[in-house]
VODOTI-192414 format. One line per 5 residues: number of its first residue (from 1); their letters; for each residue x, y, z of N, C-alpha, C. Coordinates in steps of 0.2 Angstrom, whole numbers, plus 2048, in hexadecimal, padded with zeros to 3 digits. Layout:
# VODOTI-192414
NUM) A) X Y Z X Y Z X Y Z ~ ...
//
This chain:
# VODOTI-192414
1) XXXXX) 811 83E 785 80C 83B 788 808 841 78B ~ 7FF 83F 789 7FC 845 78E 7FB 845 795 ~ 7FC 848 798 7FA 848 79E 7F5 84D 7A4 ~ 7F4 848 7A5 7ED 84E 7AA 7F0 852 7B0 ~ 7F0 85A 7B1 7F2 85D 7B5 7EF 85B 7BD
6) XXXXX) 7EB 857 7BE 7E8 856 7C2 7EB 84F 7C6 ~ 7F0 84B 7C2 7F4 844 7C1 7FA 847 7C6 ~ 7FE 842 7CC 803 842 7CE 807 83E 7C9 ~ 804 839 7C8 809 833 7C6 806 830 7BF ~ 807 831 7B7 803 82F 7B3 807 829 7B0
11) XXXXX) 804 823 7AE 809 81E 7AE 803 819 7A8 ~ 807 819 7A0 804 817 79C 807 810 798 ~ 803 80C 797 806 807 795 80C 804 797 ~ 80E 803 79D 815 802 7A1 817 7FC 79E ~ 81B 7F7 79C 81D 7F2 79B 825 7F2 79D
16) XXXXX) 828 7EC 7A2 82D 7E9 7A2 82E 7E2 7A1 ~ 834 7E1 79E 834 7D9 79D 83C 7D9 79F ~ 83E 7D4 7A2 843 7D3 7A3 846 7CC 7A0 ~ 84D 7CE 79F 851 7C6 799 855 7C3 7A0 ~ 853 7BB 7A1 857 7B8 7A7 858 7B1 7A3
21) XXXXX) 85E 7B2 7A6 862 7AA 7A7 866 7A9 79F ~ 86B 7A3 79D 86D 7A3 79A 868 7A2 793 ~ 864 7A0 795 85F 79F 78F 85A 7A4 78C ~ 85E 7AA 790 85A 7B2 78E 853 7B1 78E ~ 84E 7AE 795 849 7AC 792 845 7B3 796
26) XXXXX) 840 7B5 793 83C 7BD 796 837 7BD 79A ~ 838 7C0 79F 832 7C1 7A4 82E 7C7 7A3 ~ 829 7C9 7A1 827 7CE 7A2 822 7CF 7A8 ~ 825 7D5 7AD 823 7D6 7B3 81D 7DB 7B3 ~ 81E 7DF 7AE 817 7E4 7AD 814 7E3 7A5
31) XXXXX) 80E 7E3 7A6 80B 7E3 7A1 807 7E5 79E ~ 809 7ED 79D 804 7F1 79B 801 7F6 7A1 ~ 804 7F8 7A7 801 7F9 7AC 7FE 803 7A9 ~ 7F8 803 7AA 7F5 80A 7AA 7F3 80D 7B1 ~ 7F5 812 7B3 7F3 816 7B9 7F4 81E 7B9
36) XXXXX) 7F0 81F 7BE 7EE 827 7BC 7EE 828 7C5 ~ 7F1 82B 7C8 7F3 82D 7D1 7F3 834 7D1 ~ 7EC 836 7D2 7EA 83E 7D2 7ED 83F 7D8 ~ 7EF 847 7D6 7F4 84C 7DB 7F0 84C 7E1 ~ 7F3 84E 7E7 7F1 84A 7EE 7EE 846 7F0
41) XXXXX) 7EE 840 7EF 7EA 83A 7EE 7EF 836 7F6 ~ 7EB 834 7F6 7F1 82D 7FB 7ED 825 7F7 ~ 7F2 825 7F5 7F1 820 7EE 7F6 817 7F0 ~ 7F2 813 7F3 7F3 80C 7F4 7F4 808 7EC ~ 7FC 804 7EE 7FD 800 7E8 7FD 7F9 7EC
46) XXXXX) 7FA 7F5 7EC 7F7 7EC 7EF 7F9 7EB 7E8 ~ 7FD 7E4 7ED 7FE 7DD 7E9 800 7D7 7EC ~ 802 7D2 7E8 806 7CC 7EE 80E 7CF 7EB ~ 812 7CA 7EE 819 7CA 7ED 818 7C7 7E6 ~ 81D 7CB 7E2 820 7C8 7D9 819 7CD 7D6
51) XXXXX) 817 7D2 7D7 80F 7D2 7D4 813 7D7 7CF ~ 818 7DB 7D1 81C 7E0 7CB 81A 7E7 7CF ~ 817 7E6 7D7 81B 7F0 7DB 820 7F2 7DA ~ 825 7ED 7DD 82C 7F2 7DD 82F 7F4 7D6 ~ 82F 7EF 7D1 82E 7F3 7C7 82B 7F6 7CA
56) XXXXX) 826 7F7 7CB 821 7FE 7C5 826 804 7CB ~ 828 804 7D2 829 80A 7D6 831 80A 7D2 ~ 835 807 7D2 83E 808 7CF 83C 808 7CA ~ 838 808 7C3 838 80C 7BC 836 815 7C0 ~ 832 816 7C3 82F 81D 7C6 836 81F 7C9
61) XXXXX) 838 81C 7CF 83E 81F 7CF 846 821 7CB ~ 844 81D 7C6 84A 81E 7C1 84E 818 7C1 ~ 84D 814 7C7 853 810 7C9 853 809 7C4 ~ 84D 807 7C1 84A 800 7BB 849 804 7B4 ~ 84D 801 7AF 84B 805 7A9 844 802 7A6
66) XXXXX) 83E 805 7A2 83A 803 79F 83A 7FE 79B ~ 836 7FA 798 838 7F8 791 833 7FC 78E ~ 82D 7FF 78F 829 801 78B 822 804 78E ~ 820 80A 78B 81A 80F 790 81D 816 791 ~ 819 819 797 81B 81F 796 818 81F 79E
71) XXXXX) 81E 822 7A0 81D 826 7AA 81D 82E 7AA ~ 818 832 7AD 81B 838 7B0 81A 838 7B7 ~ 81D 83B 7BA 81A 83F 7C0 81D 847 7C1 ~ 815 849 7C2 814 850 7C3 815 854 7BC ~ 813 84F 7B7 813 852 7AF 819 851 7AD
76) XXXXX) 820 84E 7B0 827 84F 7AD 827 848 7AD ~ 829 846 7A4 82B 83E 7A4 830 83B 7A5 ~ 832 834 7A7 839 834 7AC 83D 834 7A6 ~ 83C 832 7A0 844 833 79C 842 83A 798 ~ 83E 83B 797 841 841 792 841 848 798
81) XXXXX) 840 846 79E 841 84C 7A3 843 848 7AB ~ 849 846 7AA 849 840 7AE 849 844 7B6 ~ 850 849 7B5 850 84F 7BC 848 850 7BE ~ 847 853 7BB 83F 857 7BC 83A 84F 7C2 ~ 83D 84B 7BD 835 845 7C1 83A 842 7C8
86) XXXXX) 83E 841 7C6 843 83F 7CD 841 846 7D1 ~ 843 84B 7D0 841 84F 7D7 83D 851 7D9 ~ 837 84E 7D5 82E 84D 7D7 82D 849 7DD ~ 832 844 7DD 831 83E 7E1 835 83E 7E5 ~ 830 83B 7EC 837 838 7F1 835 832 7F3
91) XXXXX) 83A 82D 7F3 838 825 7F4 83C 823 7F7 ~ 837 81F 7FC 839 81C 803 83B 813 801 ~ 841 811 7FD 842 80A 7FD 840 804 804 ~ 83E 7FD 801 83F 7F8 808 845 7F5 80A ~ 84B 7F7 806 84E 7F4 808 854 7FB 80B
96) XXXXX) 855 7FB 811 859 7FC 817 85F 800 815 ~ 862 802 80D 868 804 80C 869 80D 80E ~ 870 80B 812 872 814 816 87A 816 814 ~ 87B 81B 813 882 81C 814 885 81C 81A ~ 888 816 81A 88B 817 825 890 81D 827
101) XXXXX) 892 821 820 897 824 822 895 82A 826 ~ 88C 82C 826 88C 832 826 886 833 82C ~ 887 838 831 881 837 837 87B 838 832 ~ 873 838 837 86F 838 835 86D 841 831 ~ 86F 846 836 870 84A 834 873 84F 82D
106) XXXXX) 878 84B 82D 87E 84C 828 87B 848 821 ~ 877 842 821 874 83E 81D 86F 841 81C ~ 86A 846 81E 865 84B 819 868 850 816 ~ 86B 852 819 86F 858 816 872 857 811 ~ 878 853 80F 878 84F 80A 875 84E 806
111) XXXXX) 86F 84C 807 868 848 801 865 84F 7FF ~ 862 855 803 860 85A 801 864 860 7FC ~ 86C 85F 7FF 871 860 7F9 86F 85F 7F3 ~ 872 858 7F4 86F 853 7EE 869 855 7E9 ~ 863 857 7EC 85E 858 7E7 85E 863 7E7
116) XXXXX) 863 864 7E9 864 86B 7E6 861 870 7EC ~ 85F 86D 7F3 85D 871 7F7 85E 875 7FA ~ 85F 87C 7F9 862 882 7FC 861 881 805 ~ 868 884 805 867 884 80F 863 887 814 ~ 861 88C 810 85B 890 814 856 88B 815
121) XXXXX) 854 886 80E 84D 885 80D 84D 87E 811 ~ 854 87A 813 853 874 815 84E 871 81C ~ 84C 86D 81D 847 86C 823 84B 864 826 ~ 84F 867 826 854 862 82A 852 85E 82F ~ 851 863 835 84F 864 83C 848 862 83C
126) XXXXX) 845 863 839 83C 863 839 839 85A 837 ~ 83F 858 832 83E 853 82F 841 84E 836 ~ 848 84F 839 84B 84D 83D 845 84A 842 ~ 842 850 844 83E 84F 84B 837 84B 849 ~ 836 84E 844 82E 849 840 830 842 841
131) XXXXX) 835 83E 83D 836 838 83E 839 835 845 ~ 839 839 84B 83C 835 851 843 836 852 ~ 845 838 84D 84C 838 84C 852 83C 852 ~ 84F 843 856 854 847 859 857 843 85B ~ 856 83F 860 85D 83C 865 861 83A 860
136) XXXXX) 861 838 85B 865 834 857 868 836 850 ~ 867 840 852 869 841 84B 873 844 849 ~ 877 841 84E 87D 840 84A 880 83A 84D ~ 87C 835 84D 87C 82F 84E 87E 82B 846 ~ 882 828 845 882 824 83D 87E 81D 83C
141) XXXXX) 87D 81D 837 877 818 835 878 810 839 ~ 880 80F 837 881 807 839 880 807 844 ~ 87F 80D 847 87C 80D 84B 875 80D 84F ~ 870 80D 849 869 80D 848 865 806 848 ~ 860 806 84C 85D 7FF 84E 859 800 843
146) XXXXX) 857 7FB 843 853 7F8 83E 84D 7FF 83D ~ 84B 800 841 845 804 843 847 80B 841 ~ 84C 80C 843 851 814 842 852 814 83D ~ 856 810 839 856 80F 834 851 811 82E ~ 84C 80F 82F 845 80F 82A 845 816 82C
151) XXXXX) 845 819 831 842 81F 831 846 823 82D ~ 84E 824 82E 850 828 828 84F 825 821 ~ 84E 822 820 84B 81E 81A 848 824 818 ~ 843 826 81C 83D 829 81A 83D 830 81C ~ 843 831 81F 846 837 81E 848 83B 818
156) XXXXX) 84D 837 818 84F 837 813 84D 83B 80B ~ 848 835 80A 842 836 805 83D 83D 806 ~ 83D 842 80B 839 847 80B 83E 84E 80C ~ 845 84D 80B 84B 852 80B 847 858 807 ~ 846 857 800 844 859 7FB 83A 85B 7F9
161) XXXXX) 838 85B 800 831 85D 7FF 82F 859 7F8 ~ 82F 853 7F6 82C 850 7F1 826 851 7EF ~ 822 854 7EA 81B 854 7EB 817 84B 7E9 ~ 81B 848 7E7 81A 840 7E8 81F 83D 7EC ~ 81A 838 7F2 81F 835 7F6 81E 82D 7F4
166) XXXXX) 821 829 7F6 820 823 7F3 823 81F 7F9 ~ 81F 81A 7FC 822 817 802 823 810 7FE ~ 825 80C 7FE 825 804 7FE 826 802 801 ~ 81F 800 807 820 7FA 80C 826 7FC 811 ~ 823 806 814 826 809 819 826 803 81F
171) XXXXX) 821 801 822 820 7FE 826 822 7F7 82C ~ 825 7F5 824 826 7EE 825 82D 7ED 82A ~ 82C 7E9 830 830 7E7 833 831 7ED 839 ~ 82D 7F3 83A 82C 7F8 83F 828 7FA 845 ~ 82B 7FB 849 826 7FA 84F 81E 7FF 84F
176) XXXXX) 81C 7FE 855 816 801 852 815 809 854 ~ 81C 809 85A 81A 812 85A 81C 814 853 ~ 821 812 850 823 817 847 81E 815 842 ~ 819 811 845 816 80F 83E 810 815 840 ~ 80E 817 846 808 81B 848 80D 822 847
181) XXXXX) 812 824 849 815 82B 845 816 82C 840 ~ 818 827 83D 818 826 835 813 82A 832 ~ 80C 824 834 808 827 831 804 82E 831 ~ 806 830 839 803 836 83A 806 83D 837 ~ 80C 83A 835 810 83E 831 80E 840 829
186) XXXXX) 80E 839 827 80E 83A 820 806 83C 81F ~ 802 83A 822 7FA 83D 822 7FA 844 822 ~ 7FF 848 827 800 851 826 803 853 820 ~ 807 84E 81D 80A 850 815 805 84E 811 ~ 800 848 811 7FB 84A 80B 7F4 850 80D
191) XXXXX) 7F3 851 814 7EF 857 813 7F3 85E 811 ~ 7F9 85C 810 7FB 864 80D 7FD 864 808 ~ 7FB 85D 804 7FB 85E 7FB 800 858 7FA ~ 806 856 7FC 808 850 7FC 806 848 7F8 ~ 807 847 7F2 804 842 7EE 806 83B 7F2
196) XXXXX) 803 835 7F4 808 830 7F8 807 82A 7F6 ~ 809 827 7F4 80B 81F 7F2 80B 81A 7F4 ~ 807 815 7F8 80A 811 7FB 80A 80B 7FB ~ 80D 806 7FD 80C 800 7F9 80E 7FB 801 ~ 80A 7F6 803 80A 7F5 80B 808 7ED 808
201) XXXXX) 809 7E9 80F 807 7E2 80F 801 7E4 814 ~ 803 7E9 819 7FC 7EB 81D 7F5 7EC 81B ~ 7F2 7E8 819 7EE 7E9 815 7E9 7F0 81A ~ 7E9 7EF 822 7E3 7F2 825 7E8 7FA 826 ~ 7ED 7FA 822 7F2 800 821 7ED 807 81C
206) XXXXX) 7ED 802 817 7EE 804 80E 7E4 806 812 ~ 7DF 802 814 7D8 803 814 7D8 80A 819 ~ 7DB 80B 81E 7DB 810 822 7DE 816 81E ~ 7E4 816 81C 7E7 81C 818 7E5 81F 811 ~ 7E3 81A 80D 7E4 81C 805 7DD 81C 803
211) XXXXX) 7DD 822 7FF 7D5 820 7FD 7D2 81F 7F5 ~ 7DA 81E 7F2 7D7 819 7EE 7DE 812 7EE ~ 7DA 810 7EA 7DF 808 7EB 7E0 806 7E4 ~ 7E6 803 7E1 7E7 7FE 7DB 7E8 7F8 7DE ~ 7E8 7F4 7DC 7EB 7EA 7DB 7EE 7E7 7D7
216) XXXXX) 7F3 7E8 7D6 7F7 7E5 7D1 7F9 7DD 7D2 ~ 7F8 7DB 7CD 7FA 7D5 7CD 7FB 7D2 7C6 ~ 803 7CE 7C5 806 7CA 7C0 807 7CF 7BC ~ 80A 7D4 7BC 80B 7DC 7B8 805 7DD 7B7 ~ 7FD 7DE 7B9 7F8 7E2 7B6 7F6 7E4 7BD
221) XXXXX) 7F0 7EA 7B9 7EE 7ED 7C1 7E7 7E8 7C0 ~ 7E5 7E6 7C4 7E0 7E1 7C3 7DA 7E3 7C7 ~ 7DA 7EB 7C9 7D5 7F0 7CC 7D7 7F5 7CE ~ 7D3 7FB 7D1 7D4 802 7D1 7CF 804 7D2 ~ 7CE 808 7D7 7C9 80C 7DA 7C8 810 7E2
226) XXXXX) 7C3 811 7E3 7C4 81A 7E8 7C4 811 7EF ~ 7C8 812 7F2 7C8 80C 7F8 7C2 80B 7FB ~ 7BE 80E 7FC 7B5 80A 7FF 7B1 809 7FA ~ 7B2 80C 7F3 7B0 808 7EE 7AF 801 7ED ~ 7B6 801 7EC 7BA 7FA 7EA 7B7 7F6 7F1
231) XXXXX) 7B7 7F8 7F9 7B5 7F5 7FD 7AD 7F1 7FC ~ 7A9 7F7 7FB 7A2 7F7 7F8 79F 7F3 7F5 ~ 7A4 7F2 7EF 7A2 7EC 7EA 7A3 7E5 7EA ~ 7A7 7E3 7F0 7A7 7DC 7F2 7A3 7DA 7F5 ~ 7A0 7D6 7F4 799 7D5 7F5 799 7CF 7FB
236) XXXXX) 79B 7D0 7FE 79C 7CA 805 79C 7D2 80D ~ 79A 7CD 811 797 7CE 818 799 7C9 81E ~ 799 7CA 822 798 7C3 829 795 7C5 82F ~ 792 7C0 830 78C 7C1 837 791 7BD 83B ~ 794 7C0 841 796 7BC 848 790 7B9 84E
241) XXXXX) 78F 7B4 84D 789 7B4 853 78D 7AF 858 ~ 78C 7B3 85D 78F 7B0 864 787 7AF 869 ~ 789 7A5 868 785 7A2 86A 780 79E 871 ~ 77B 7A1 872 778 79D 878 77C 797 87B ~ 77E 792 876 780 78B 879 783 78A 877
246) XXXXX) 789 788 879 78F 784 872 78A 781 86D ~ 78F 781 867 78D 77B 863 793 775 85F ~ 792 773 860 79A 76D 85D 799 76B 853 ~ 792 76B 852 793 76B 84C 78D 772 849 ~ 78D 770 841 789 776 83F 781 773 83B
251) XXXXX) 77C 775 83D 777 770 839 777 771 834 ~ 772 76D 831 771 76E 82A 76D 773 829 ~ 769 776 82B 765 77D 828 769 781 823 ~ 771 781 827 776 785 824 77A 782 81D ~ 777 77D 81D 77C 77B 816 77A 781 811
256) XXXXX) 77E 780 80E 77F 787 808 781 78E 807 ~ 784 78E 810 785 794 814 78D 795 814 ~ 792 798 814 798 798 815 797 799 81D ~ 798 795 821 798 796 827 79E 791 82C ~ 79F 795 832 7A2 790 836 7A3 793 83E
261) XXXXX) 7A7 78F 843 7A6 78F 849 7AF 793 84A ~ 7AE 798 84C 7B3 79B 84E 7BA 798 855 ~ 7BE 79C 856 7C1 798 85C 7BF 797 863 ~ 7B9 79E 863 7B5 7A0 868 7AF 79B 868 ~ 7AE 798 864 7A9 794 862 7A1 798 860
266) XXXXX) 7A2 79F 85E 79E 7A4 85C 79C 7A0 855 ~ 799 7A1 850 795 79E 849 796 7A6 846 ~ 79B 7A3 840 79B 7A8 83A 79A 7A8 834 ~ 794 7AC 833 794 7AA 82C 795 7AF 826 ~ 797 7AD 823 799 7B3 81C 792 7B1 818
271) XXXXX) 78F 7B7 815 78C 7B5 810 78B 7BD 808 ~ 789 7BC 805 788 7C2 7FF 782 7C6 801 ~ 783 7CC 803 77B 7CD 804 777 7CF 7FD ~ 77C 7CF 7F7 776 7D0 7F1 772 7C9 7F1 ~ 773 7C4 7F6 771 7BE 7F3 76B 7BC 7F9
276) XXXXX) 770 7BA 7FE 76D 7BC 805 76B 7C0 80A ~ 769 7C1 80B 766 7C6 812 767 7C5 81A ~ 768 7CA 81E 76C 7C6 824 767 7C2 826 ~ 761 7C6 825 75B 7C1 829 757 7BC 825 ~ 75B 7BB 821 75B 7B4 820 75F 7AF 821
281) XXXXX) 767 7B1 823 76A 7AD 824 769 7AD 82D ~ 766 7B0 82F 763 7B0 838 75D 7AB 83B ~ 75A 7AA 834 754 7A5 833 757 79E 834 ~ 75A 79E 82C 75E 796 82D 762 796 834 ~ 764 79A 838 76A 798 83F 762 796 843
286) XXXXX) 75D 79B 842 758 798 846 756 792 847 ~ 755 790 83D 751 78B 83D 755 785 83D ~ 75D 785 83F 761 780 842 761 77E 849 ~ 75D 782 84E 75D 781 854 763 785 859 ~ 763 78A 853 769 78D 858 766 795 85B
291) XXXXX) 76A 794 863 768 79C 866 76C 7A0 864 ~ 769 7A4 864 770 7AC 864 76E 7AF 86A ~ 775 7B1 86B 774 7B7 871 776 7BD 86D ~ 77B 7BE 869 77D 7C3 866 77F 7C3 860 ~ 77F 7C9 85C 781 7C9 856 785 7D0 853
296) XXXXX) 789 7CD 84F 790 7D5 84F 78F 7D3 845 ~ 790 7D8 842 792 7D5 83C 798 7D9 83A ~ 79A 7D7 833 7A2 7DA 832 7A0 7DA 829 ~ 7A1 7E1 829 7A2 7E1 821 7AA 7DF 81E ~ 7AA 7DF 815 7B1 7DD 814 7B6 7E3 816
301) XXXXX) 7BD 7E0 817 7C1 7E4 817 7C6 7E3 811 ~ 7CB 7E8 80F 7CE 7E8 809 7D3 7E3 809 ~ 7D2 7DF 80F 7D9 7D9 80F 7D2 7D5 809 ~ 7CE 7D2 80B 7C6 7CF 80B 7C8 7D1 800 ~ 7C7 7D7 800 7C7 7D9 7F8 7CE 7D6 7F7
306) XXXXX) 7D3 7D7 7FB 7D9 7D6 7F5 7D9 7CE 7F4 ~ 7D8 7CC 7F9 7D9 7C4 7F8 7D5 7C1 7F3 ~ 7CF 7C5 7F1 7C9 7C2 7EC 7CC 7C3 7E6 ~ 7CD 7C9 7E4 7CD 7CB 7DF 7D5 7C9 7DC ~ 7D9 7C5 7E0 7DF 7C3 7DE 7DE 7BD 7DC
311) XXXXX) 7D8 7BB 7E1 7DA 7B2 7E0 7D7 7B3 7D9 ~ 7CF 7B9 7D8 7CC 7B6 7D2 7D0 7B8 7CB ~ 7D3 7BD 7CC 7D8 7BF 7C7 7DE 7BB 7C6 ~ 7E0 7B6 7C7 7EA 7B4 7C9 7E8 7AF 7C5 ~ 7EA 7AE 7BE 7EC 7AA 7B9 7EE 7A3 7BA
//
């Protein structure tokens, strides 16, 4: 497979199916998935639940076998060079799994073994402290809140200086100081070259951090592009006008307007501005009899994209 030196992750015609139940009947989870995650990128993977993320992330880590396609990362394919792509990567699973036998300390060390890491070279202590960890590093895991937990998670995964990291849905279920360390961490890995991966339910996570974004859904990627692109192109806006007077209903000036009365009782209305213009939809508030005192507006945000482009695309 060719590959571009410029590619972390090259990923061609992926296809998985799986045979369930006694009726051997096949689900194909991926279908065809094409992707290209240039070398230090912080690269967003969106989707809903069952969309086929965690496939595409356990074939990349070796842990799902194929049925068909071709993966590299960092130019080495994972089966005809399986060591080489595994040692490119570090991957931060969602699910919680530790070995209890072994403190937090002893557990990197171990891992950086593991992927052949001489002792001069390990950054044990540095990683320790990054993720919050000192007070708790010859403490063992089944002693670890939820939260501790995730963090060696993601220790763990950075033993081996990966030049691809790959989070899945680091986030999920952690307070908010580790999610703000978190981030200020791995943000100093991808400006020091660092490729990173991420795949989040947070939508306003993936628009702050990644700059560009895929969306896959039903095994396809069903878009791709630089994140304010993709923002760019959805053609929706909203005017908040917070109002002179209450008002309890909405007059008719406004029919054919997507509008409505908030909790505040503020009037919001979404419209296209390829179609309309604010001041034209400020005209009809006028020419309904309504005052304004103020006016805020809100462009879309990638929650706003992902939701569109899944409802129009989901089969």
């Amino acid at each position: 497979m060719g590959t571009s030196e410029k590619s972390a992750v090259t990923i061609r015609d992926l296809r998985k199916t799986y045979t369930e139940g006694k009726a051997k009947s096949h689900k194909e989870a991926l279908k065809g998935i094409d992707l290209e995650i240039p070398r230090g990128s912080f690269f967003g993977l969106l989707g809903p639940n069952g969309a086929g993320k965690s496939t595409l992330i356990n074939i990349m880590a070796g842990l799902v076998n194929k049925t068909s396609g071709d993966v590299s990362i960092c130019g080495h394919d994972i089966v005809t060079a399986t060591k080489q792509a595994r040692s490119s990567l570090g991957v931060v699973p969602q699910e919680l799994v530790l070995d209890v036998f072994f403190t937090v300390r002893e557990a990197l060390e171990l891992h950086a073994g593991y992927y052949g890491v001489p002792k001069a070279q390990r950054r044990t202590a540095e990683i320790i402290e990054a993720m919050g960890l000192t007070d708790k590093a010859d403490v063992p895991p089944r002693r670890l809140s939820g939260g501790m937990r995730r963090r060696l998670l993601i220790a763990k995964a950075l033993v081996h200086s990966p030049p691809v990291l790959i989070l899945d849905e680091p986030t999920a279920g952690v307070d908010v100081e580790l999610r703000t360390q978190l981030w200020d961490y791995v943000r100093q890995l991808n400006k020091q070259g660092t490729t990173v991966l991420l795949t989040t339910h947070y939508l306003e996570e993936a628009e702050q951090l990644c700059d560009t974004v895929a969306i896959i859904n039903h095994g396809q990627v069903i878009a791709k592009d630089k994140t304010r692109q993709l923002m760019k192109s959805f053609d929706s806006k909203e005017l908040v006008l917070t109002l002179k007077q209450p008002v309890t209903q909405l007059p008719h000036a406004l029919d054919g307007l997507e509008a409505k009365l908030d909790e505040d009782g503020a009037l919001v209305v979404r419209f296209a501005p390829s179609k309309v213009s604010a001041m034209d939809v400020l005209a009809k508030v006028k020419c309904g009899g309504i005052e304004v005192a103020d006016i805020t507006t809100r462009d879309a945000d990638l929650e706003d994209v992902f939701r569109s482009i899944t409802a129009m695309k989901n089969p």
